[in-house]
C-alpha positions in Angstrom: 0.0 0.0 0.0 1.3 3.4 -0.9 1.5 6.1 1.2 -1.7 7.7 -0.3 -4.3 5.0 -0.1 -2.8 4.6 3.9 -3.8 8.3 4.1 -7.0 7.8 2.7 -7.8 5.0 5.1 -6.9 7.1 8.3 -8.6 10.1 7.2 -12.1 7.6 6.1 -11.7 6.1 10.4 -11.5 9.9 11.2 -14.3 10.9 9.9 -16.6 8.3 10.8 -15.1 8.5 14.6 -15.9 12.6 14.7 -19.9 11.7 13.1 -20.1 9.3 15.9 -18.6 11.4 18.6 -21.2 14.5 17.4 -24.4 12.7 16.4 -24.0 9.1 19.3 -26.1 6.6 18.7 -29.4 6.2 17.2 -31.7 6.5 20.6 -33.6 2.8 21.4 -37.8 3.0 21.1 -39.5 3.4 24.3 -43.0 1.4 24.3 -45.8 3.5 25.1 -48.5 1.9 27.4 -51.8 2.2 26.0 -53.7 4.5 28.5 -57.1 2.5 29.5 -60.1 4.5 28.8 -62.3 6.0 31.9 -64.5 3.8 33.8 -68.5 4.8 32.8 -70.1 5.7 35.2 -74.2 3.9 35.2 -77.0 6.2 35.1 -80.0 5.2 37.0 -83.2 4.6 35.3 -86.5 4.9 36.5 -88.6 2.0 36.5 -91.7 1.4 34.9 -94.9 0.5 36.7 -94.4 -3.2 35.3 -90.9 -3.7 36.5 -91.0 -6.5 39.3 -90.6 -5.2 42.8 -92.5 -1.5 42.3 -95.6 -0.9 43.6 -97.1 2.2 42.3 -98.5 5.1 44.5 -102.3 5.3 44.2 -103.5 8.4 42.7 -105.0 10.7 45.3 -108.8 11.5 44.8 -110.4 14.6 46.1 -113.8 14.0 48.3 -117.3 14.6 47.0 -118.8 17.7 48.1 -121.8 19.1 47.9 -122.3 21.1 44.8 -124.2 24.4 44.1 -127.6 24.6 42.2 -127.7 27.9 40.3 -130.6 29.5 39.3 -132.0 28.4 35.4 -132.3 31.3 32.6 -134.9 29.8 31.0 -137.3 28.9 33.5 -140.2 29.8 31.3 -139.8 25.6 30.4 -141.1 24.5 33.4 -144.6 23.6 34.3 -144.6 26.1 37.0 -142.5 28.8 37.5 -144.2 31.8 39.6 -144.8 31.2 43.5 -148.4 31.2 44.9 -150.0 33.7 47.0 -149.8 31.8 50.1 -147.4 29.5 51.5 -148.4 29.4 55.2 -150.5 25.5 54.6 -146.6 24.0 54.7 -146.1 25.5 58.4 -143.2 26.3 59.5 -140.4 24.5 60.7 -140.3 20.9 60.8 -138.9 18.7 64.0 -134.8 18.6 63.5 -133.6 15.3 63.0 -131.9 13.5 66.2 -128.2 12.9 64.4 -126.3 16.0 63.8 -124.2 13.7 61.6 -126.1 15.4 58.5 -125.0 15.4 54.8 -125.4 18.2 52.7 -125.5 17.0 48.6 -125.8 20.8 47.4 -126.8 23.8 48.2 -128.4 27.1 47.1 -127.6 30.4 47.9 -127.7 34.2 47.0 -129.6 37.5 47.7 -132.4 37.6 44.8 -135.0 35.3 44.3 -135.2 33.5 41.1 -136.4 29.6 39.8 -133.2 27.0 39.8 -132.5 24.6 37.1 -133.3 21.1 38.0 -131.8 18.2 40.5 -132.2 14.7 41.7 -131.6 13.9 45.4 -129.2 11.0 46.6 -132.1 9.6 49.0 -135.7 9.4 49.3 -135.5 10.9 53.0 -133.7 14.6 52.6 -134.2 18.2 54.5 -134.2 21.7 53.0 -131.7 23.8 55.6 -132.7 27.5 55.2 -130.8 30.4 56.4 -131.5 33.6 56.0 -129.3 37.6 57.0 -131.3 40.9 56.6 -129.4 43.6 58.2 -130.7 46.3 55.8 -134.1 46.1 56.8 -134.7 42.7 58.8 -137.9 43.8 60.2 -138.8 43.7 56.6 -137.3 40.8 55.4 -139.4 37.9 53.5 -137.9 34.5 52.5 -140.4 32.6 50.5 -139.7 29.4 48.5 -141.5 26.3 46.5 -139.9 22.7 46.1 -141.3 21.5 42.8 -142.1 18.5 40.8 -140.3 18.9 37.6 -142.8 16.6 35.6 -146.0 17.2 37.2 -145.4 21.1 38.3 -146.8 20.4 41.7 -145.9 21.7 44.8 -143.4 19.0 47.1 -143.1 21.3 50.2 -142.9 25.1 50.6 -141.4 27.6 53.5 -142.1 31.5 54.2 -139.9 32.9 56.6 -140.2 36.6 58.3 -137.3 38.3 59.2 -133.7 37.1 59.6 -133.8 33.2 60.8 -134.0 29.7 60.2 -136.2 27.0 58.8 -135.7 23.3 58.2 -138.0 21.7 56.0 -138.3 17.5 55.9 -138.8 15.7 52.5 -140.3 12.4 52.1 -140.9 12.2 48.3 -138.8 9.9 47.3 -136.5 9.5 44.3 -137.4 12.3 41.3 -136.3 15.5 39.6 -137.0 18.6 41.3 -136.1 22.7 41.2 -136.8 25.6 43.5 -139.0 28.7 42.9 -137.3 31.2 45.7 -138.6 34.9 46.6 -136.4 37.6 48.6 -137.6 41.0 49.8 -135.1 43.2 51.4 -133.0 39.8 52.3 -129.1 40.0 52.0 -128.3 36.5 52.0 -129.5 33.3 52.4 -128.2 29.2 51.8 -130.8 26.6 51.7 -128.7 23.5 52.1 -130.1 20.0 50.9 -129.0 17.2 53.8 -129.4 13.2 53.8 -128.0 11.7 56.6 -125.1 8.3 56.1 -127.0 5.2 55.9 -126.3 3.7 59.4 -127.7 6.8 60.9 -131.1 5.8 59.1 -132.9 5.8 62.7 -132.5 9.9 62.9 
């Protein structure tokens, strides 16, 4: 080998030993882990009614009360609808019944006279509760009314109270349709309340 190709050589190791030296070895992989995805979390559902094990709530139900009669526009259908001269052959008040434990089915009330629309009653054995206020003029005052027969017209049971008071009036009709026919003079308000009484209390 000549001296040329020797210095060829030398310089080739040099260079290779100075690229090493600067750039080092090629740097080894590192393995990633995989990163595990979250948990999920459950979201509760709500059951249906058929699901075994739920026993739905029963729906709440508001009690019966007694609802109000208003007064009919076009009375001028009825067989009767005008109140007669004289009421005094019903008498006045009749004997209170021995239960308090009374139950009113409806009521009627107001400060003008006028004729209802039509009703049916829950038992054949009922009472007519009349109240009447006059402050106004209560030696004035005049409460007259006329329980009536819707089909036939007649006259079931009447009342005619002077001045501010009371009166009960008993019905023993039995089952049907009936309205009122009620008069006011100088009267500010009154409530006729329609009572039964519950059915082991039928010995009032």
């Amino acid at each position: 080998m000549d001296k040329w190709d020797l210095c060829s050589v030398l310089a080739a190791l040099a260079i290779v030993a100075v690229v090493a030296v600067v750039f080092g070895p090629a740097p080894e992989a590192v393995p990633v882990s995989p990163v595990a995805a979250p948990a999920e979390t459950p979201v509760p559902t709500t059951p249906s009614s058929g699901d075994s094990g739920i026993v739905p709530l029963p729906a709440a139900t508001a009690s019966p009360g007694p609802y109000r009669i208003v007064y009919e526009t076009d009375y001028r259908k009825y067989p009767r609808y005008y109140l007669p001269s004289n009421l005094s052959s019903f008498g006045g008040s009749d004997i209170p019944w021995k239960t308090d434990r009374t139950v009113p089915f409806a009521y009627v009330e107001g400060s003008d006279g006028g004729v209802t629309e039509t009703f049916t009653v829950p038992s054949p054995v009922w009472r007519m509760n009349c109240t009447v206020s006059a402050e106004r003029r209560p030696q004035a005052a005049l409460f007259r009314m006329a329980l009536i027969d819707a089909e036939t017209g007649g006259i079931v049971e009447g009342a005619e109270l002077r001045y501010p008071g009371s009166i009960i009036k008993n019905v023993q009709s039995g089952d049907g349709t009936y309205y009122l026919i009620i008069g006011c003079d100088y009267v500010d308000r009154y409530v006729i309340s329609l009572e039964t009484f519950p059915a082991d209390a039928a010995g009032a």
